[in-house]
Structure formats: structure tokens, C-alpha cells
N, C-alpha and C positions, 0 to 999 in steps of 0.2 A: 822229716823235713824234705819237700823236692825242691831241686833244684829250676830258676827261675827257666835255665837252656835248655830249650825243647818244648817248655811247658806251655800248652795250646788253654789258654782260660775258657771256659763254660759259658757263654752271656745268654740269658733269660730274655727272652723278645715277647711280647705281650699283642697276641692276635687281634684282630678285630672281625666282626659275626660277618658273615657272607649271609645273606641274606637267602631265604628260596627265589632262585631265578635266576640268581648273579653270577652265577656261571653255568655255564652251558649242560644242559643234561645233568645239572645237580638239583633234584629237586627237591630234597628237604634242606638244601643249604650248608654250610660248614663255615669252618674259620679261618683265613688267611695273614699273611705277612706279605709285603709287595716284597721282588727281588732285589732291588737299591738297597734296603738295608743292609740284607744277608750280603749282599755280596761284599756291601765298604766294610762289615765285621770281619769278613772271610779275609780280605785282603788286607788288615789289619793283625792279622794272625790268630784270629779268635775260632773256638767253637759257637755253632748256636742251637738253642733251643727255644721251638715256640708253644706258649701256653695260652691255650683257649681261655675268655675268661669263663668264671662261674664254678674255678677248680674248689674243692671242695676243704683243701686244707687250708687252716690260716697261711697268714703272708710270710710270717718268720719263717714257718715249716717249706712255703714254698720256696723261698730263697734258699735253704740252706743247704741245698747242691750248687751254686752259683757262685761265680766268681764275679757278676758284674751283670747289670742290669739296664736295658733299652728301652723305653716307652715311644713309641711310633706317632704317626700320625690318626687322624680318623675323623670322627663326627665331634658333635658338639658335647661340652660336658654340660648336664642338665644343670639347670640355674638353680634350679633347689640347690644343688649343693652348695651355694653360696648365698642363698637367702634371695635369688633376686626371682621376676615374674618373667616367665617366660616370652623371646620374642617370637610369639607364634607364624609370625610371617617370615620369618628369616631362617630360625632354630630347624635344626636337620641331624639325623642320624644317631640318636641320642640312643645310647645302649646301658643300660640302670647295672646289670651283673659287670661290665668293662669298668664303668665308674667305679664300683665298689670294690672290686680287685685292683684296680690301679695304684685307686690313692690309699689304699691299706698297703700296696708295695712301697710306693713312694716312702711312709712313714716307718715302716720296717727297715727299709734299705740305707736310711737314714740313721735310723735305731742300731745299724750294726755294721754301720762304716763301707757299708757295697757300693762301688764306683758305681755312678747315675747316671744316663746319659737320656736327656728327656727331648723329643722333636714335637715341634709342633703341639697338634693335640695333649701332644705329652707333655710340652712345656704349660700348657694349661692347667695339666692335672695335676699339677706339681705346683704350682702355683695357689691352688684350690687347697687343694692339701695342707697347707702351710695357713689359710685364713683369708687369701687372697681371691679377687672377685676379678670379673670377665665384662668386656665390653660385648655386645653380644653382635654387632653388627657394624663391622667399622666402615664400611661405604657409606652409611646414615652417619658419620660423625664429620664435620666441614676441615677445611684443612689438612687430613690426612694422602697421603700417595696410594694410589693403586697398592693393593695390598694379594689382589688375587682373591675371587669368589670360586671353590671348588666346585658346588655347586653349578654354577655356571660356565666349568671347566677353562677357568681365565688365569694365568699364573704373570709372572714380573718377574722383572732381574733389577735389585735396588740394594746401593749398600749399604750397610749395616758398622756402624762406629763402635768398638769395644771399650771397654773404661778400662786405665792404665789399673797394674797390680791387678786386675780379676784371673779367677780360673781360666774362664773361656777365652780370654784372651792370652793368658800363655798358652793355652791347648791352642789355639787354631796357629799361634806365631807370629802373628799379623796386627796391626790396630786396627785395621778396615778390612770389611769380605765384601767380595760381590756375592748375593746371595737371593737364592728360589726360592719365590716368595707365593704360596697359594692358601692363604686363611680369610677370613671374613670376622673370626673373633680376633680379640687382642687382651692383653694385660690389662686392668683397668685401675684396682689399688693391688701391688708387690705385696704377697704373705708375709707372716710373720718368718723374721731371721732370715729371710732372702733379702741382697740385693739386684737394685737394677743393674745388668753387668754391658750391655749393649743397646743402643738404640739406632733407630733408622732416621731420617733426615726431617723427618716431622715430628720427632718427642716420643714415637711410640716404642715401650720396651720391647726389647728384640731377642734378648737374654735375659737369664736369670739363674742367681747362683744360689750356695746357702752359704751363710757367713757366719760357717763356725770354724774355730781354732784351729790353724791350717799344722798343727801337731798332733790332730785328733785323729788323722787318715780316712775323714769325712771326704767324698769329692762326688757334688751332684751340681749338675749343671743343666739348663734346658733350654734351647733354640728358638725360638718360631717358624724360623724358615727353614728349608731342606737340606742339609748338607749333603744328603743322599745322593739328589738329582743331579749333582754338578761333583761329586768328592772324585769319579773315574778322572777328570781332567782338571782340578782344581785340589793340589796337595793341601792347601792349607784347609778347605772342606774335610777332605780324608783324615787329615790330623784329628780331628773331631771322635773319629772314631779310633786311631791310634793311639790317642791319649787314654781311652778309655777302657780301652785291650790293656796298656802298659801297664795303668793301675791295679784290673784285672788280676792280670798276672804276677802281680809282685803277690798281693792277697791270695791269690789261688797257692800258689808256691809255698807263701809262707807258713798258709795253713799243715799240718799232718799230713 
């Protein structure tokens, strides 16, 4: 048994493809992680590791050096996985090997109690995972706020309302975040066994938890917005990722 003091948790960070071209003099391409993440883990007291997707072992095997699990931002999850047609005018970035290692993580991590921390894209894939479907373009839906087209490199600062008693809102501390906000898809129907934990000032879900037996040591939560981009000057952002190191670590520890 290790003891919790000292002990740095492992978290699994989940690449996304670098495309040929997208970086300079790389010209067959490779996988990345942007800095913001690593760094609010780092500063949280975490280890990190990044896995390309397309790894070749199932998801339990790949979890099972990890103490805790990040899903990032990125492209679009392809609508197939949730049965809908895709919007070809809008739809971007769609990576089939990312999707398929994602949401087998998600349902693995799930399966064996790994603190979840899902952003953005990743709160989608998390979402999907669970049965839940995607709006696939939310500047085409009337009523909604500025939400931020990446594509279009356009982001917003808008706040984000937590429902009392959820996870993400004891992790963050707060009822209300101001939060960085750069997506074009959104929630559209909450998966099975998620609730909706947060919304922004127009209905749209902004979080998402899972609503199992909080004595199970189940703790998966996923964002829309960035906590990344703002957690250096914004503790309760950083909390995001401190809550999810502590958990981390209590599990890493307790393991052998």
C-alpha cells in the first residue's frame, strides 16, 4: 500500500492526429496534446502521459497503468456514432481511430471507477458513449449565445450556471464560472445515466456528469468549455483539474 504523500498520480491524456503539414517540417505528420492541458495537470500535481489514438490494446489493458483519465478537445465526433446524417457543410476534423479509442476509454474508465475528466470534444465523446446525441452546428440553432466557431478561430467568455449537489460543481467551488467558450457542436439529447450538471444562459448543456452511487468511487465529469485556457488565473477553472489529480491519487495510492 503507498502512501497518498508524495504520490504524483499517472493521468492518460488522449492525442489528437496532427495532420501532414501541421507542423512545420513534419511531413508525415504525428500526434499532439496542446500545452494548457499538461500544464493545469502539472500544476495540479499530476503525472502525464500522451497516447496516440489507434493503440493497439483494448481500453481496460490501456488504462491499467493510470490513475486518472483526460479527454481534450478537437474535431468533430462523426454523427454516425449517434445514428444522425451528417452536416457536411459544417462537420470538420472527424478522426474514426480517436472516436473509437475514446469512447471505449470512456466506457472502460467508467467500468473500473478512473477519475474522468472530459473537455470539450471530450465532453461529447462522453456524451455519445453513454447514447447521447450532438447538435451538430449551433450557430444554425436561433436563440442561442455566441458559442465560438474553432473553425473560424472565434472563442467567448460566457457564464456557465452549475446545478446544486452535482460533482462539477463541488470540484469547481463555485455555482457560476466565467468560462472559454470555442465549440460549434453542443449536447443535444444527455446519454443514458448522465445528468445535465451545468448550463449557459440560453438552456444549453454546459456539463455533464454520471449519476451513479457517489459510494461507488465512480467520478466522470465533462465540460464544454475550456478550463484550460483561463485555470493559470482563474482557481476555480484549476480546481477542475485538482479535483481530478486528488481523486487520482487517493486510487493510485490505494492501489499495491
Amino acid at each position: 500500500m503507498t502512501s497518498t504523500q508524495g504520490y504524483l498520480p499517472l493521468i492518460a491524456v488522449v492525442a489528437y492526429e496532427l495532420r501532414p503539414g501541421r507542423v512545420s517540417r513534419w511531413g508525415k505528420g504525428g500526434f499532439g496534446v496542446p500545452a494548457p492541458y499538461v500544464d493545469a495537470l502539472r500544476r495540479a500535481g499530476a503525472r502525464t502521459a500522451i497516447i496516440p489514438p489507434g493503440e493497439p490494446s483494448g481500453a481496460a489493458d490501456l488504462l491499467e497503468p493510470f490513475d486518472g483519465l483526460l479527454l481534450i478537445g478537437g474535431g468533430d465526433v462523426d454523427p454516425a456514432r449517434y445514428n444522425a446524417e451528417p452536416d457536411l457543410e459544417h462537420n470538420y476534423g472527424a478522426e474514426p481511430a480517436r472516436d473509437d479509442q475514446e469512447i471505449a476509454l470512456v466506457r472502460a474508465a467508467e467500468e473500473l471507477a478512473i477519475p474522468t475528466l472530459c473537455i470539450c470534444r471530450g465532453m461529447q465523446v462522453m456524451n455519445v458513449a453513454f447514447g447521447g446525441t450532438l447538435t451538430q452546428h449551433l450557430p444554425g440553432v436561433p436563440g442561442l449565445l455566441p458559442h465560438g466557431v474553432p473553425a473560424d478561430g472565434t472563442s467567448t467568455l460566457h457564464p456557465v450556471e452549475l446545478a446544486a449537489g452535482t460533482r462539477v460543481r463541488a470540484a469547481a467551488g463555485h455555482p457560476s464560472l466565467a468560462c472559454s467558450s470555442h465549440h460549434h457542436q453542443g449536447v443535444e439529447q444527455v446519454g443514458d445515466g448522465l445528468i445535465a450538471a451545468g448550463r449557459s444562459p440560453d438552456g444549453l448543456v454546459e456539463a455533464v456528469e454520471r449519476a451513479s452511487d457517489p459510494d461507488s468511487g465512480s467520478w466522470m465529469i465533462g465540460v464544454q468549455w475550456h478550463p484550460e485556457d483561463t485555470a493559470l488565473a482563474d482557481p476555480a477553472q484549476q480546481a477542475l483539474f485538482n479535483s481530478l489529480c486528488v481523486l487520482a491519487r487517493l486510487r493510485g495510492a490505494g492501489n499495491p
